[in-house]
C-alpha positions as CSV (number, residue, x, y, z in Angstrom):
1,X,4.9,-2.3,12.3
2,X,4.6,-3.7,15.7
3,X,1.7,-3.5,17.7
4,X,1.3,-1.4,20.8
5,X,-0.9,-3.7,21.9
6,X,0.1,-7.1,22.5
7,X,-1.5,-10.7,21.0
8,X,-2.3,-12.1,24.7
9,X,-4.1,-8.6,25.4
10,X,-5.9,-8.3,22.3
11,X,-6.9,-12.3,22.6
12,X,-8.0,-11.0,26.2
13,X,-9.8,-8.2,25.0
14,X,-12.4,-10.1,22.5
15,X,-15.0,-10.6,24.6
16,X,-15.3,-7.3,26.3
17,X,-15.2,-5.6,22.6
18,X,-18.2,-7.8,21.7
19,X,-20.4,-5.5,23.8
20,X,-19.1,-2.0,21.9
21,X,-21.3,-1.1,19.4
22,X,-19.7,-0.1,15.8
23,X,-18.9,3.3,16.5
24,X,-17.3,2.3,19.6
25,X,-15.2,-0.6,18.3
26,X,-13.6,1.9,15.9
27,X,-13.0,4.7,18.2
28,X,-11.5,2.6,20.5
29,X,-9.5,1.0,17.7
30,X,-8.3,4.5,15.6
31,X,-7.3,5.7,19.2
32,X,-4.9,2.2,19.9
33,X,-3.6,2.5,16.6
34,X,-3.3,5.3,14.3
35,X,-1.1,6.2,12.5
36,X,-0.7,2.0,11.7
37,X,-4.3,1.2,11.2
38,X,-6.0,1.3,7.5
39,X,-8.9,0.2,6.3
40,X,-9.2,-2.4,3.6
41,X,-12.5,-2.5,1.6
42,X,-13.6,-4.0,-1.9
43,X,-16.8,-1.5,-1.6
44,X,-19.3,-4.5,-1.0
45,X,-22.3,-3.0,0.6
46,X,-20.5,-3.3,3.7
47,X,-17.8,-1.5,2.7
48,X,-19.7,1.9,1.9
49,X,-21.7,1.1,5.2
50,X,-17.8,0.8,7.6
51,X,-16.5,3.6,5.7
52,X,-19.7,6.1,6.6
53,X,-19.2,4.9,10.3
54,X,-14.8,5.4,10.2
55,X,-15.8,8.7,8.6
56,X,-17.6,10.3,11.5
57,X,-14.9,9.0,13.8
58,X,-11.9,9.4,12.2
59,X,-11.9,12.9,9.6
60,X,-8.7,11.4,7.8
61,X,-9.5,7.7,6.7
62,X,-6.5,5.7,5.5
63,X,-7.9,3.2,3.1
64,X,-6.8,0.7,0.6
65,X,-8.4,-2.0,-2.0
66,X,-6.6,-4.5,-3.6
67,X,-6.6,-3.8,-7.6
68,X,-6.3,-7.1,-9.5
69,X,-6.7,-6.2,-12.4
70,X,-9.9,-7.6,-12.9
71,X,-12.5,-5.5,-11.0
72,X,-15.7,-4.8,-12.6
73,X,-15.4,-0.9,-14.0
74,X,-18.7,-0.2,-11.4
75,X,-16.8,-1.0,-8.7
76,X,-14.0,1.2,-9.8
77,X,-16.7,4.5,-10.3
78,X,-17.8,3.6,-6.8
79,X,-14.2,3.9,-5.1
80,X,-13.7,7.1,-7.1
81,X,-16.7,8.5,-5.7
82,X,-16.5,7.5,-2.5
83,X,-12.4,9.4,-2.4
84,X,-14.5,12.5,-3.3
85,X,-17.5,12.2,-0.5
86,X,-15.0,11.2,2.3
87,X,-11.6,13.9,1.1
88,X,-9.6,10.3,0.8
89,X,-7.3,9.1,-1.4
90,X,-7.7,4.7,-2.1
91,X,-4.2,2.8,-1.9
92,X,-4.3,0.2,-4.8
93,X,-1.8,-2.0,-3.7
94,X,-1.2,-4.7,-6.5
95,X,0.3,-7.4,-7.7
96,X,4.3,-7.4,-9.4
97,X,3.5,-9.6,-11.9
98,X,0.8,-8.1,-14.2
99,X,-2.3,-9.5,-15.7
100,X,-0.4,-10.3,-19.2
101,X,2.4,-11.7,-17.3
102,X,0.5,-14.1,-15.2
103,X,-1.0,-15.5,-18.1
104,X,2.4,-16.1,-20.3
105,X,3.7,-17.5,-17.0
106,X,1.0,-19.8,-15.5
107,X,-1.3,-20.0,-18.9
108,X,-4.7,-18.3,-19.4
109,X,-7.7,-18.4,-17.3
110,X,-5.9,-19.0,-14.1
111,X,-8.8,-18.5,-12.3
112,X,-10.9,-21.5,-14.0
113,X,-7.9,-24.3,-13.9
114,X,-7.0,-23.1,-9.8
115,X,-8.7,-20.0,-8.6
116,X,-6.7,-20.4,-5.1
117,X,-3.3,-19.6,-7.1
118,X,-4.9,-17.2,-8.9
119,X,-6.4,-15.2,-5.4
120,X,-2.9,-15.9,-3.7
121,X,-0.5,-13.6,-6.6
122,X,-3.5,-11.4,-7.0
123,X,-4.7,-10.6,-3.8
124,X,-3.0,-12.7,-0.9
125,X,0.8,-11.3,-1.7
126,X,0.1,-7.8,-2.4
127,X,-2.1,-7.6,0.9
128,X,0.7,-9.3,3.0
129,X,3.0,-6.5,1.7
130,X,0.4,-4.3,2.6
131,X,-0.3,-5.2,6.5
132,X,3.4,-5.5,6.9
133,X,3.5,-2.0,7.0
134,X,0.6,-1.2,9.5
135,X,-0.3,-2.8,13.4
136,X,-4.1,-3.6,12.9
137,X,-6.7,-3.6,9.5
138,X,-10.0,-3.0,9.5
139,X,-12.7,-4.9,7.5
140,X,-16.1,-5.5,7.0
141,X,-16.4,-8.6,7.0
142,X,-19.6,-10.1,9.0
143,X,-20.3,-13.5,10.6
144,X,-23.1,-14.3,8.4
145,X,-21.4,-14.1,4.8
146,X,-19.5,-17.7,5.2
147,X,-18.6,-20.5,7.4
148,X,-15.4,-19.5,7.7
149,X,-16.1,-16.3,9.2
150,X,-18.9,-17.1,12.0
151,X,-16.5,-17.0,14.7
152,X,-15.0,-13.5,13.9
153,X,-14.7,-11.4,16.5
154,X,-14.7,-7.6,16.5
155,X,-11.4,-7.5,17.9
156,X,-9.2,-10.3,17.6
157,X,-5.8,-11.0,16.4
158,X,-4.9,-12.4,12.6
159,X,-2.8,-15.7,12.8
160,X,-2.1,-15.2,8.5
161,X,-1.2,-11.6,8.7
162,X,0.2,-11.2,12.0
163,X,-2.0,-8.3,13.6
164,X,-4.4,-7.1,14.9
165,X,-8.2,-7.4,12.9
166,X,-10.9,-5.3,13.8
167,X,-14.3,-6.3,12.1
168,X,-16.6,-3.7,13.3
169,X,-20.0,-4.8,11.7
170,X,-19.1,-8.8,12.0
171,X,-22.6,-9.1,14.3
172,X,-24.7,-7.3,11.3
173,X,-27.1,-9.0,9.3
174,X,-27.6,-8.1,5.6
175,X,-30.6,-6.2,6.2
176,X,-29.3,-4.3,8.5
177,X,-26.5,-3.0,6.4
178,X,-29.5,-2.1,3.5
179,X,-31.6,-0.6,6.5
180,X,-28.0,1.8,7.3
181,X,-27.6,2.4,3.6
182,X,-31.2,3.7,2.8
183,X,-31.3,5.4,6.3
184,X,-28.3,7.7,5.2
185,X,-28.6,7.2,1.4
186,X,-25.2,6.2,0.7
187,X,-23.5,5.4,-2.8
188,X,-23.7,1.7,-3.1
189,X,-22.6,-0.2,-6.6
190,X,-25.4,-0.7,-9.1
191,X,-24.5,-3.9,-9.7
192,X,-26.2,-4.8,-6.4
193,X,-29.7,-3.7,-8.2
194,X,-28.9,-6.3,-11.0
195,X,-28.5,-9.7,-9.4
196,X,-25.0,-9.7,-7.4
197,X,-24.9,-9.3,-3.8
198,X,-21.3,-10.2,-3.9
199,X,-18.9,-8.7,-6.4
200,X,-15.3,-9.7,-6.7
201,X,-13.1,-10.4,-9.9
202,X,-14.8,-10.1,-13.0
203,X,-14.1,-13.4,-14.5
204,X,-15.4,-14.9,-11.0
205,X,-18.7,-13.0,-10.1
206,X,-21.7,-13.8,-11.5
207,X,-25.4,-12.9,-10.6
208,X,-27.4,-15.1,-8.8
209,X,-31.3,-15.4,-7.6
210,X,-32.8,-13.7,-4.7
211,X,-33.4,-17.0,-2.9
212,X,-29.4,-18.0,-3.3
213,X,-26.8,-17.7,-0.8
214,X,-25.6,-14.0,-1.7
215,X,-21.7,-15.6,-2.0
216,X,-22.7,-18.3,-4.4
217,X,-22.2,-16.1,-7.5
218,X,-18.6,-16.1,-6.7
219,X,-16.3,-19.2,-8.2
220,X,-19.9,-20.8,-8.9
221,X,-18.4,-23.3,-10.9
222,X,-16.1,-24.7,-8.1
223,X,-16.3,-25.3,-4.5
224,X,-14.3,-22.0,-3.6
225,X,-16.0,-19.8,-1.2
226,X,-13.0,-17.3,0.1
227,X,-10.2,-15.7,-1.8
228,X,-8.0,-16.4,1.6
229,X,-8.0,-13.1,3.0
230,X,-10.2,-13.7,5.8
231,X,-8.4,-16.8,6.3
232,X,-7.1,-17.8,9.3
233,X,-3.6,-19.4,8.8
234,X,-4.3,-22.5,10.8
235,X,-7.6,-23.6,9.0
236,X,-8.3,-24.8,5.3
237,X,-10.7,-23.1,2.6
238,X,-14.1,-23.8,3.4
239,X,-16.6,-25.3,1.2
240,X,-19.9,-23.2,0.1
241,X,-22.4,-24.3,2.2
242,X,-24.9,-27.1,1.1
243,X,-27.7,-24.4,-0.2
244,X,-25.3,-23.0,-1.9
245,X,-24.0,-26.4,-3.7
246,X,-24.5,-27.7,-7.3
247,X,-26.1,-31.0,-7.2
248,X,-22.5,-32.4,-8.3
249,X,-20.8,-31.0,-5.3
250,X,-23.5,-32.8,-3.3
251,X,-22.8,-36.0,-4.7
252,X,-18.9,-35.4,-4.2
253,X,-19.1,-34.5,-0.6
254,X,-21.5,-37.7,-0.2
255,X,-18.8,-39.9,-1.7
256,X,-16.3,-39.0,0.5
């Protein structure tokens, strides 16, 4: 769907929307865009806190998550709650070429021998068919989570999907998304509560310490920090940072 708003305008409007609070960075954006604007979540914590704020905004949220056929059954229970508190039906796009399939066709445990393919049939594809049909996504995403996403902008436009990105919370911090959550006691996934700030694909989440980075627990065993959706098109997967690093990565990167 093509944008009403053009790439130089939206590049142009970056900086002024870094001054709009949350509530105005989606008002502004639902207003530009609807009916081609959607939310995509995975129901992180800072997806139940973005859809709270889109709800009181916008009474009939369009939202989608990508099913992979490996999400941990919490998360599902979440999603199917939150359709119930919020009167909205989740879109679960997904891939053609099922979980059975991809193993007969690229061997089992994809995601140990090269988690990037694995993310790019499972997620990538289906979320490029996905945005092809819309003129702007929103997220909730925030600068703090990873290296590669310290320079996203509220507004700004995505060179791998080719619209527009609105990231809402991206100034947050993490406490500030538990302070929203208690404040207005929202549903949150219990798996929070047991060790794993981060939850993605079953077979690459695992808990992790309350002193570790909250992303380490994803891929821990490799140097994969991003499943390439917040990628932008121009720039390589990112490295987990150094606190984050098995004491084999750190000798690697010193090598090198």
């Amino acid at each position: 769907m093509k944008s009403p708003i053009s790439q130089s305008q939206i590049e142009r409007m970056r900086d002024v929307a870094e001054e709009w609070n949350p509530e105005e960075v989606l008002r502004w954006a639902f207003a530009a865009f609807e009916p081609g604007i959607e939310i995509a979540s995975g129901f992180g914590a800072e997806g139940v806190v973005l859809l709270d704020l889109a709800s009181r905004i916008c009474p009939r949220l369009k939202v989608s998550t990508l099913d992979t056929g490996y999400i941990f059954p919490q998360t599902l229970e979440l999603a199917n709650k939150l359709e119930l508190r919020y009167a909205m039906r989740v879109e679960r796009p997904h891939s053609e070429i099922t979980p059975d399939a991809q193993a007969q066709i690229y061997g089992p445990a994809l995601w140990n021998r090269d988690p990037d393919l694995c993310c790019e049939i499972r997620k990538i594809i289906p979320l490029k068919k996905k945005l092809a049909s819309l003129c702007a996504w929103v997220t909730a995403i925030r600068r703090e989570q990873t290296t590669l996403r310290k320079n996203a902008g509220k507004v700004e436009w995505d060179s791998r999907f080719e619209l527009v990105k609105i990231n809402p919370i991206a100034d947050w911090t993490r406490a500030e998304v538990w302070e929203y959550i208690e404040k207005h006691q929202l549903a949150y996934n219990p798996m929070h509560d047991q060790g794993y700030p981060s939850i993605g694909c079953i077979q690459c989440t695992e808990p992790v310490s309350p002193d570790a980075h909250p992303r380490s627990g994803r891929w821990a065993n490799s140097s994969k920090m991003e499943c390439g959706l917040h990628q932008p098109a121009d720039e390589k997967c990112l490295l987990r940072p150094p606190s984050a690093s098995t004491d084999d990565e750190k000798r690697s990167a010193a090598d090198k």
